[in-house]
SEDRENZA-618715 format. One line per field, with one value per residue (C-alpha): residue number from 1; x, y negated, z. Coordinates in pm, 1 decimal, always signed. Each point is the difference from the previous one (the first is absolute). Layout:
i = (NUM  ...) $
x = (X  ...) $
y = (Y  ...) $
z = (Z  ...) $
END
This chain:
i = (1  2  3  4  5  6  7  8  9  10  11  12  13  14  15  16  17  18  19  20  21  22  23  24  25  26  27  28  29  30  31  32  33  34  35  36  37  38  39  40  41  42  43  44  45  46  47  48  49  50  51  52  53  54  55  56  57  58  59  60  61  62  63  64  65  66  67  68  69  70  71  72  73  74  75  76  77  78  79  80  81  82  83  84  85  86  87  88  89  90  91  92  93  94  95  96  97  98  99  100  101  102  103  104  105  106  107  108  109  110  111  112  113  114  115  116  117  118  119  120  121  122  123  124  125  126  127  128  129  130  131  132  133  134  135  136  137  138  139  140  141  142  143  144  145  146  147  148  149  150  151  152  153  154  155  156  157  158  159  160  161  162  163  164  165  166  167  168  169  170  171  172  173  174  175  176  177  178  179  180  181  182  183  184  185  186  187  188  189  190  191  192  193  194  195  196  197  198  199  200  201  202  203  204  205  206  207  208  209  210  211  212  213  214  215  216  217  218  219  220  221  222  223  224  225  226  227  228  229  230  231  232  233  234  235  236  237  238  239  240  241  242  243  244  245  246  247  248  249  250  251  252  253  254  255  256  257  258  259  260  261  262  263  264  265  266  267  268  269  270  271  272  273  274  275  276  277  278  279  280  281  282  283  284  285  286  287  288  289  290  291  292  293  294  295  296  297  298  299  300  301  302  303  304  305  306  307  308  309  310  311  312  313  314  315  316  317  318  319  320  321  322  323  324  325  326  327  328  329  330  331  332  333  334  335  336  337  338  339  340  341  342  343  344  345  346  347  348  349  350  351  352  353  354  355  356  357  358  359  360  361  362  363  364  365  366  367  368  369  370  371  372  373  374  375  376  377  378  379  380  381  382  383  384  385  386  387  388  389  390  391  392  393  394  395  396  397  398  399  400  401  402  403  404  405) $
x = (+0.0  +256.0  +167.3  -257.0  -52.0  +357.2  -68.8  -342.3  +160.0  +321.6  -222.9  -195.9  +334.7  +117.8  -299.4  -0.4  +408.0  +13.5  -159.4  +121.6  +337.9  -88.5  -110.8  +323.1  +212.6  -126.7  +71.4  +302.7  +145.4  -55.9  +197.9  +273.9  +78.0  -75.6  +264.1  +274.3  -92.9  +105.8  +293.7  +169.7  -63.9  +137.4  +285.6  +55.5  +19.3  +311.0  +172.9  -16.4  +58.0  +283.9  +168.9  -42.9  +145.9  +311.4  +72.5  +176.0  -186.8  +213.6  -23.7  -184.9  -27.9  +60.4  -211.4  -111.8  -371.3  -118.6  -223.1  -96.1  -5.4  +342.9  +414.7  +98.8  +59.6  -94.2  -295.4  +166.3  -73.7  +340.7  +194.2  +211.8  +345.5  +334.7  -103.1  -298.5  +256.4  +214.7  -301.8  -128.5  +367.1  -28.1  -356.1  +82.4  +4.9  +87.7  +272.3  +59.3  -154.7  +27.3  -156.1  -96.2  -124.1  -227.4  -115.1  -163.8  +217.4  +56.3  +181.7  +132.7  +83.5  +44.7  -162.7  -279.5  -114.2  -225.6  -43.1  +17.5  +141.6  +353.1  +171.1  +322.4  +228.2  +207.7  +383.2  +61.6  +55.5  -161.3  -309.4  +20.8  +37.5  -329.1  -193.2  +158.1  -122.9  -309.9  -135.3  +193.1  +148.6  +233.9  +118.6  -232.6  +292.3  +342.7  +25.2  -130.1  +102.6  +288.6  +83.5  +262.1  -246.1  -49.9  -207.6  -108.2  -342.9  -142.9  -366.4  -253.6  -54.2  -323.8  +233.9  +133.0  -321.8  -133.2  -74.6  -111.0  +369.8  +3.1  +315.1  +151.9  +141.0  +355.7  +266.1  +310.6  -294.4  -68.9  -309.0  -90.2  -157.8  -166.1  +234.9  +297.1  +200.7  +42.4  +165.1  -226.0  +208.3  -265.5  -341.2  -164.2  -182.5  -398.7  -82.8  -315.9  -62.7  -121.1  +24.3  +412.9  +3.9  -115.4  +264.6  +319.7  +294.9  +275.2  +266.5  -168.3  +285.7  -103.2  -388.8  +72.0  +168.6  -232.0  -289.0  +161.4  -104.6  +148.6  -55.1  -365.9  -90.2  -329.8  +53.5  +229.2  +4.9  +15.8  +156.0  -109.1  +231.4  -291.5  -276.2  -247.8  +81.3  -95.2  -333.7  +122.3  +277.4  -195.5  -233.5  +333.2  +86.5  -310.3  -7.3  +326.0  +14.6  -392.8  +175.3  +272.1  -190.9  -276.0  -252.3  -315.2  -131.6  -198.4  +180.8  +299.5  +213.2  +158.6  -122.6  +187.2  -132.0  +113.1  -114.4  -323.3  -121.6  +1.7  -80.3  -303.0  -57.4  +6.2  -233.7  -236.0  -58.2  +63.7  -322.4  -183.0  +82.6  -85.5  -373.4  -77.0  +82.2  -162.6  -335.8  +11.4  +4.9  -282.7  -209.4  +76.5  -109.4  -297.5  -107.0  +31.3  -203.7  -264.0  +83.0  -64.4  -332.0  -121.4  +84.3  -174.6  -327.5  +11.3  +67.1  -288.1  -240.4  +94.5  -33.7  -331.5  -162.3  +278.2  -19.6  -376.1  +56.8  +235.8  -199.7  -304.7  +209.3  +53.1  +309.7  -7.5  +16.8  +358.6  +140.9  -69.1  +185.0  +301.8  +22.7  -36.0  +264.0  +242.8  -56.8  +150.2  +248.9  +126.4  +62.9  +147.0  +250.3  +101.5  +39.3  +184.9  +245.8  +66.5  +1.3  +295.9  +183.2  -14.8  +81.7  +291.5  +170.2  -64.0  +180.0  +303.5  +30.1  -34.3  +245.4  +268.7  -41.8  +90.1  +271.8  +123.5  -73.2  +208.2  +247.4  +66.5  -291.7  -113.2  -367.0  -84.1  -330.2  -76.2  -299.1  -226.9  -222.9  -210.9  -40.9  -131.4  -204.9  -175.8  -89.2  -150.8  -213.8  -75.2  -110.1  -206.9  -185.5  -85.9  -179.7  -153.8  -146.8  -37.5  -251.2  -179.9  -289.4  -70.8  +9.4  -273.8  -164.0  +37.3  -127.1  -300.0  -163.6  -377.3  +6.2  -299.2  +112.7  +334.9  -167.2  -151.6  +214.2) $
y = (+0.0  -235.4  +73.1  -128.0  -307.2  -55.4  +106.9  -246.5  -271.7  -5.4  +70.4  -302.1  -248.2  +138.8  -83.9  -356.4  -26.8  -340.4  -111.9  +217.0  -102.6  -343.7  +105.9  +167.7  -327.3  -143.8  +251.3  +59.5  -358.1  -44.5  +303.9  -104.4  -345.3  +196.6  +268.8  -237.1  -268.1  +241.2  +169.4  -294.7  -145.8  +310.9  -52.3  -373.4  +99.8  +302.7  -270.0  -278.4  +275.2  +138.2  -345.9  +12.0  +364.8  -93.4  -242.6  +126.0  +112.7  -178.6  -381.4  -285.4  -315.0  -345.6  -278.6  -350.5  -85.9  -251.4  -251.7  -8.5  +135.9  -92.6  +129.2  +188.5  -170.4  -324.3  +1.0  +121.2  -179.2  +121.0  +220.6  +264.3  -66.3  +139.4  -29.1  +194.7  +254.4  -1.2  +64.8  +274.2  +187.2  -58.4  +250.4  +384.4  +237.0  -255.3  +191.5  -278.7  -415.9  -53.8  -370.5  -8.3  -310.5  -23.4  -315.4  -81.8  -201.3  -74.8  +191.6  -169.0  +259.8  -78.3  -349.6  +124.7  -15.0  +191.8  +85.3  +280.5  +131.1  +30.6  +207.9  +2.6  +314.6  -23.4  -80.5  +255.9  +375.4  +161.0  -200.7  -10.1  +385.8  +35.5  -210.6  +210.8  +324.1  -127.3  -93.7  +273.8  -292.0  +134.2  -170.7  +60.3  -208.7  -158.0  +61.2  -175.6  -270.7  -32.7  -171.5  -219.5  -73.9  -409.1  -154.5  +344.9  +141.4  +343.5  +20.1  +253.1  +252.3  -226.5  -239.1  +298.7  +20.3  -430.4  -130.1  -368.1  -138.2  +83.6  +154.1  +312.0  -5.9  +173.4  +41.7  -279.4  -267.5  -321.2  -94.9  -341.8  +84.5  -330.9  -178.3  +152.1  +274.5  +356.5  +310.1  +325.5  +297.3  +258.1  +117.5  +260.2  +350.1  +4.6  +69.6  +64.1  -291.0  -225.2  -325.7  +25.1  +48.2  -399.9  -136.8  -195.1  +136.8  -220.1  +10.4  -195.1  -280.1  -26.6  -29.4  -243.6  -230.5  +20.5  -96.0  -214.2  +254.1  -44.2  +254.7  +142.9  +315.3  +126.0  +354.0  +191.0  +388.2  +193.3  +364.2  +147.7  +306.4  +281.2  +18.5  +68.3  -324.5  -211.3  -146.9  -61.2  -184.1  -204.7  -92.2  -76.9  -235.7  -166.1  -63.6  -146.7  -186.9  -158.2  -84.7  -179.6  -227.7  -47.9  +101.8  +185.6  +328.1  -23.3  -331.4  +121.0  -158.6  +329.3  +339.3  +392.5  +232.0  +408.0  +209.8  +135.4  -329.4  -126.4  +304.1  +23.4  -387.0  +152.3  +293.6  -204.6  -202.3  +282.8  +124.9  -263.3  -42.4  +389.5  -88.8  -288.6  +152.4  +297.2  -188.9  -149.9  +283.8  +147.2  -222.0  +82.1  +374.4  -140.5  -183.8  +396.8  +111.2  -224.1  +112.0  +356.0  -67.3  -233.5  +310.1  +236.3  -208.3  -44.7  +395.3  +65.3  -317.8  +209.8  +362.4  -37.6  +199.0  +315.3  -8.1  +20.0  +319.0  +158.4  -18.8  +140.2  +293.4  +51.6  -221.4  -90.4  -395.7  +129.0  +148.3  -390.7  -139.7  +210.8  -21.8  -417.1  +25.2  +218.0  -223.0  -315.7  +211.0  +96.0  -370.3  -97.0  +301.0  -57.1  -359.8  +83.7  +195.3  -195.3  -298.2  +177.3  +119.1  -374.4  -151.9  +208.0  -27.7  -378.6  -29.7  +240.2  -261.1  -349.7  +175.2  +84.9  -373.2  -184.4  +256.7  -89.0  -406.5  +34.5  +234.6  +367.5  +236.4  -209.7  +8.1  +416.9  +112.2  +345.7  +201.9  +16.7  +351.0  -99.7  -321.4  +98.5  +283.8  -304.2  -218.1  +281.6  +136.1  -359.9  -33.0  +338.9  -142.7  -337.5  +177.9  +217.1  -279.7  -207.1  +243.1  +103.0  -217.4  -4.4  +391.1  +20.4  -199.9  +261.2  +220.6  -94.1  -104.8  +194.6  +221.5  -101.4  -354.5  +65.7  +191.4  -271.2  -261.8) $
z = (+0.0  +91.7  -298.7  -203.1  +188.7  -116.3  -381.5  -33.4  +178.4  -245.5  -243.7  +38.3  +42.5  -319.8  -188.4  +165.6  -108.4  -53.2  +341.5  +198.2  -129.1  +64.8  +349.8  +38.5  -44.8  +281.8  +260.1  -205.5  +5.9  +376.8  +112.9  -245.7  +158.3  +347.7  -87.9  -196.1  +289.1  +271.1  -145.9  -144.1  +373.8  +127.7  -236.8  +134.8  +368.9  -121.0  -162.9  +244.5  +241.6  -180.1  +64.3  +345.2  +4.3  -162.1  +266.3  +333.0  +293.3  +219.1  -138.2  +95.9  -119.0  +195.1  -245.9  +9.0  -2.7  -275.3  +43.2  -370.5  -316.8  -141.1  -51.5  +302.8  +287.4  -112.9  +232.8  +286.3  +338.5  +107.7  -133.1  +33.9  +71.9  +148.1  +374.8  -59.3  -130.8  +317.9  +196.0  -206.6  +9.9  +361.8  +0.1  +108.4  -295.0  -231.8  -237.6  -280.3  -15.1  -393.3  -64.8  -416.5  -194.7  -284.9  -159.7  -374.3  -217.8  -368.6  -220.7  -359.8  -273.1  -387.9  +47.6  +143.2  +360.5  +275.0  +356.0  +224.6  +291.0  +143.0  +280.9  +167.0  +4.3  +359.3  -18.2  +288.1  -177.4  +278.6  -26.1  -408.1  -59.1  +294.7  -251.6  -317.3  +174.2  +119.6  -326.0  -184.6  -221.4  -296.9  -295.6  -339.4  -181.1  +179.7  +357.5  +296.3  +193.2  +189.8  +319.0  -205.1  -295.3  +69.9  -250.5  -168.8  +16.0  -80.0  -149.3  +29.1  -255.2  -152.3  -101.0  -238.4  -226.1  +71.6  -348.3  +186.9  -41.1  -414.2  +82.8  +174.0  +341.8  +13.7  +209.7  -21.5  -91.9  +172.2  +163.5  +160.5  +354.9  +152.4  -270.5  +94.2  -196.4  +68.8  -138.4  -36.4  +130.9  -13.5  -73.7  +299.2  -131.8  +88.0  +354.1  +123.3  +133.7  -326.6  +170.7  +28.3  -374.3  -113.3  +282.8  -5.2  +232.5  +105.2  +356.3  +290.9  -5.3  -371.4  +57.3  +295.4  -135.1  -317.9  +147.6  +328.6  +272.9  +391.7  +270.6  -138.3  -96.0  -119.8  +41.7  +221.7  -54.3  +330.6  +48.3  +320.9  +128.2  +18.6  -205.6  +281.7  +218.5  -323.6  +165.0  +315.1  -135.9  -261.4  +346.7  +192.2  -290.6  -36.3  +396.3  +26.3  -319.7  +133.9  +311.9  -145.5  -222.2  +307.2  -193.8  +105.8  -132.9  -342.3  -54.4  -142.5  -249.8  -113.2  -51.2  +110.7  -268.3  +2.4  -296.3  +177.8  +76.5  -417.7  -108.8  +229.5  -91.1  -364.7  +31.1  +141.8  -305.1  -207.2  +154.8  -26.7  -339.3  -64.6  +178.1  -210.4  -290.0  +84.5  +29.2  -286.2  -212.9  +185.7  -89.4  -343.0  +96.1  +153.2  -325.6  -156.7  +247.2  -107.5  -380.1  +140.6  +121.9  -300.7  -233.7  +271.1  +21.1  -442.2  -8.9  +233.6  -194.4  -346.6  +111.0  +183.6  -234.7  +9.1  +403.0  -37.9  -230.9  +229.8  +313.9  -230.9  -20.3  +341.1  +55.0  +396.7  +135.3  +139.9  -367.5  -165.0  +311.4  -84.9  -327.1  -8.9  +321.9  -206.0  -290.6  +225.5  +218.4  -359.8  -135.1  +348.5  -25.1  -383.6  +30.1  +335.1  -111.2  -331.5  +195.6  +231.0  -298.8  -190.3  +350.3  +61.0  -380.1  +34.3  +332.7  -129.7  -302.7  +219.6  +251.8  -306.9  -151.6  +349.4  +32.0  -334.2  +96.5  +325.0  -81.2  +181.0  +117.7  +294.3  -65.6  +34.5  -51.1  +150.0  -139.5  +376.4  -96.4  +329.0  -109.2  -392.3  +194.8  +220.3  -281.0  -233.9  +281.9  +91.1  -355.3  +6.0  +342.4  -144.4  -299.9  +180.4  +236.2  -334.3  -141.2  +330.8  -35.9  -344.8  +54.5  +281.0  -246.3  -283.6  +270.2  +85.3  -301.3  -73.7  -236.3  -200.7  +7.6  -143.0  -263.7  -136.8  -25.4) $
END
């Protein structure tokens, strides 16, 4: 019996191809943005998480608080500077103080000028081959900088493939850094970390005196001795660094970040990204719901007469209910699973173009069987619940009266 539920419902989609097609699209379209939505989200959180996991467990960061949207630290209250790096040696389970600099500046190539950032590389070679390993920095073309390299620079690997300066950056050639010349030694290999890749690198000396800096810092890079003290520290910091300044708690003109605290700071907006986006394309399976039950009401309009004949025969109240409810289920489920399919191909290609864009294989989309499972049988419930009404309808009609229309 069920079996021939199955048969006559199929049987009547097929003859209604074009609608039920149309119906299909719908439910199909919605559980595509759902699917692509939520993996390419997925994908988002790996890579931004992947940055985070290729940065030391046992760092922290020591940063100035802006006032503003502008350059770093050029809305700092007060900044950091080399007393707040005394005090911070001076903290228990403090293994290295390394202060770092970063600033935006102008850069001059071929006639032709633009803006970015620029970091310092530390004079001291225990401090400069931390930073090396840290960011797994290696030399695409030349070598890196050296502790003795005044006025040279070394450029990211972006700088390698930039078409903005009409010309090609190589090593030997001049560049004008805030209007004042400098030697390229090197070009660094693609890290995971895309940002590094569109930055200038020059010795601290060099970027001081570029852009007129005294005793400030806005970063200073903090190796704690084990792993496991790394929050107490960071709190130890923060408590004597608040004291210092006399400032109260919540009023601080610095922040003490570990890895846990921005990557929790990024999962949280990774999730609520994941939930808006997430509603949005349920709406668009809502509107196929609706599609779903237009076609069920039509189907049940049109085939008044055919339900009359079948309940003259001795078909029961309970047989039209399951056929019309198969009939739905059955468009949910196609346009489900088509929907997953489309959804997961077009997430696979958007995730190989940004790769491509960025460089490396930072953005990784992994195929999530539970989630494709969820969104067909998601699909399959919505149809179902679609075509429930108009098939209590179908149900119920009198026999005589459907045999006269």
């Amino acid at each position: 019996m069920i079996k021939d539920y199955f048969l006559l419902a199929l049987g009547n989609l097929r003859h209604r191809g074009l609608r039920s097609w149309l119906t299909i699209l719908g439910v199909f379209i919605g559980i595509a943005a759902v699917v692509s939505l939520i993996t390419m989200g997925q994908g988002l959180e790996a890579a931004i998480t992947g940055q985070f996991g290729a940065l030391s467990v046992d760092i922290l960061d020591v940063q100035n608080k802006g006032v503003g949207f502008a350059p770093p630290g050029s809305t700092v209250i007060e900044k950091l500077n080399d007393h707040d790096i005394r005090i911070i040696e001076g903290v228990q389970g403090v293994e290295k103080v390394i202060p770092r600099l970063l600033r935006v500046g102008s850069l001059e190539y071929n006639g032709i000028a633009g803006f970015g950032y620029a970091t310092d590389i530390p004079e001291d070679e225990e401090f400069r081959k931390f930073i090396y390993d840290q960011f797994s920095f290696e030399a695409e073309e030349g070598r890196l900088l050296r502790a003795e390299d005044t006025g040279k620079i070394m450029l990211g690997n972006n700088f390698l493939t930039m078409d903005d300066f009409e010309k090609d950056f190589k090593v030997g050639k001049t560049v004008k850094v805030n209007k004042e010349n400098f030697e390229i030694v090197g070009f660094l290999k693609k890290t995971g970390n895309f940002q590094l890749g569109g930055m200038v690198f020059m010795n601290s000396d060099d970027l001081k005196k570029l852009m007129d800096i005294e005793d400030e810092w806005d970063l200073i890079v903090v190796q704690v001795t084990d792993k496991d003290d790394i929050e107490f520290v960071a709190e130890d910091i923060e408590n004597k660094l608040r004291r210092d300044r006399n400032e109260k708690e919540g009023e601080e003109t610095f922040s003490v970040e570990t890895p846990l605290q921005s990557l929790e700071a990024v999962n949280n907006i990774l999730n609520i990204i994941n939930i808006i986006v997430v509603g949005i394309a349920m709406i668009s399976l809502f509107v196929g719901g609706i599609g779903i039950a237009n076609t069920m009401y039509t189907s049940v309009v049109e085939r008044t007469k055919e339900i009359g004949i079948m309940k003259a025969v001795g078909a029961r109240n309970r047989d039209i209910l399951y056929i019309f409810l198969i009939e739905s289920g059955f468009l949910g489920l196609v346009g489900g699973i088509a929907g997953a399919i489309i959804g997961l191909g077009g997430s696979l290609l958007i995730s190989g173009i940004a790769n491509q864009a960025l460089g490396g294989d930072l953005f990784k989309v992994a195929i999530s069987y539970p989630l494709l499972f969820s969104a067909v049988s998601f699909s399959f419930v919505v149809g179902v619940a679609s075509g429930i009404i108009p098939a209590i309808q179908a149900s119920k009609l009198n026999v005589v009266e459907a045999l006269r229309k």
